[in-house]
Structures are given as structure tokens and as C-alpha cells.
N, C-alpha and C positions, 0 to 999 in steps of 0.2 A: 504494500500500500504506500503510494507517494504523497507526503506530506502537502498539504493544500498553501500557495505561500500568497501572500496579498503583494501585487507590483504597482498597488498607486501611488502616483505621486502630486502631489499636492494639488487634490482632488481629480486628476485626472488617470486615465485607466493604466500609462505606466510611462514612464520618464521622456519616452521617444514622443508620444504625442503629445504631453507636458510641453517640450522644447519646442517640438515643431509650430505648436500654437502664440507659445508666448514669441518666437520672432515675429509669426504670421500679425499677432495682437500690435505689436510693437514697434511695426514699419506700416505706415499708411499706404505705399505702394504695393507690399504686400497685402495687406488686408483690401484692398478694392480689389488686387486682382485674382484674389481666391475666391472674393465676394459674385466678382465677373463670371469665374469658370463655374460656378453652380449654378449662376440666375438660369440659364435653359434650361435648366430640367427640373420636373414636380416632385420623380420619388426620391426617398431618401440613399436607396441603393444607386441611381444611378447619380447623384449628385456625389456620393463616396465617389464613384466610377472617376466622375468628372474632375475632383478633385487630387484624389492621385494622378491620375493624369497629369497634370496642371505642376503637382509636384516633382514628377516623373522629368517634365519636359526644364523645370527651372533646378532642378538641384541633382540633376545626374550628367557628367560631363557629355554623355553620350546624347541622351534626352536635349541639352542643351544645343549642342552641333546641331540635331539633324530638325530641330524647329526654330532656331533664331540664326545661326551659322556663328563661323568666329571664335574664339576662343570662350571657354567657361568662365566668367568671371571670378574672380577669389572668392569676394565677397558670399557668393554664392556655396562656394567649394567652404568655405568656412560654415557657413550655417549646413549643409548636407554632414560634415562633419562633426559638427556641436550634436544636429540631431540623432544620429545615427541611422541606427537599421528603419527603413524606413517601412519593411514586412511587417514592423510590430505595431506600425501607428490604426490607429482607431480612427479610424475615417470616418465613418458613422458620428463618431464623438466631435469630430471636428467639423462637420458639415452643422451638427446641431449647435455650436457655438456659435459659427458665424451666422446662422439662420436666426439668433437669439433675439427677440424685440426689444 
């Protein structure tokens, strides 16, 4: 039997979407433009969809080449790295924060 362990972090579902939110909260140009990539779509699952996406295409060197061209910005390479694994983030969690009234 494996021990059940609790990974939140300060109130979020665990460190990685913690980080990922508070830059997103933290930079105005982020937050419009995460706010941007979910306005098209109703359900929740495809707005996660849309939002990984979105982080897929801004914070992975590759993602970033093949939809803006040019080199990855640091900037950017710093926050994918502050965040880390970005498999662990809680999309669902973050579509509803930015969806927040």
C-alpha cells in the first residue's frame, strides 16, 4: 500500500501550476494573452486544451520556433524553467482562475 502524500502548494494543486500561475498573474502581457487563448472556447476541457497549447507554443524552445520563429527568448527559457514539468500542471485549475469574476 502507497502512502497517500498531499503536493499542494499554496492552495494550488502542486508547485508546477502554483508557478506557472503566479508568472501568468504577475505579467499583464501574460495574463491577456492566456486570457486571449481560452476566450474561443465554452468547455472547460477544451479551454485546458487551448491553454496548454498556448503554453506549449510560449515556453518550449521548440513550440516557440515553429509558431513565432527566431530564437526563444530567455526570458521565456527562465520562466519554463522556474516552472518546471509542465505534464504536472493542472490546466483545468488554471483555466478556472483566469475564468475567475
Amino acid at each position: 500500500m502507497s502512502a497517500m502524500t498531499d503536493e499542494t502548494y499554496n492552495g494550488w494543486t502542486n508547485r508546477e501550476t502554483w508557478s506557472l500561475m503566479l508568472w501568468i498573474n504577475n505579467d499583464e502581457g501574460l495574463s491577456i494573452m492566456a486570457r486571449e487563448a481560452i476566450a474561443g472556447e465554452s468547455e472547460a476541457w477544451r479551454q485546458a486544451d487551448a491553454l496548454r497549447q498556448w503554453a506549449d507554443d510560449l515556453f518550449t524552445r521548440q513550440g516557440y520556433a515553429d509558431t513565432f520563429g527566431g530564437p526563444w527568448p530567455d526570458a521565456l527559457a527562465d520562466i519554463a524553467s522556474e516552472v518546471g514539468s509542465f505534464d504536472r500542471i493542472d490546466w483545468r485549475e488554471c483555466v478556472e482562475a483566469l475564468t475567475e469574476e
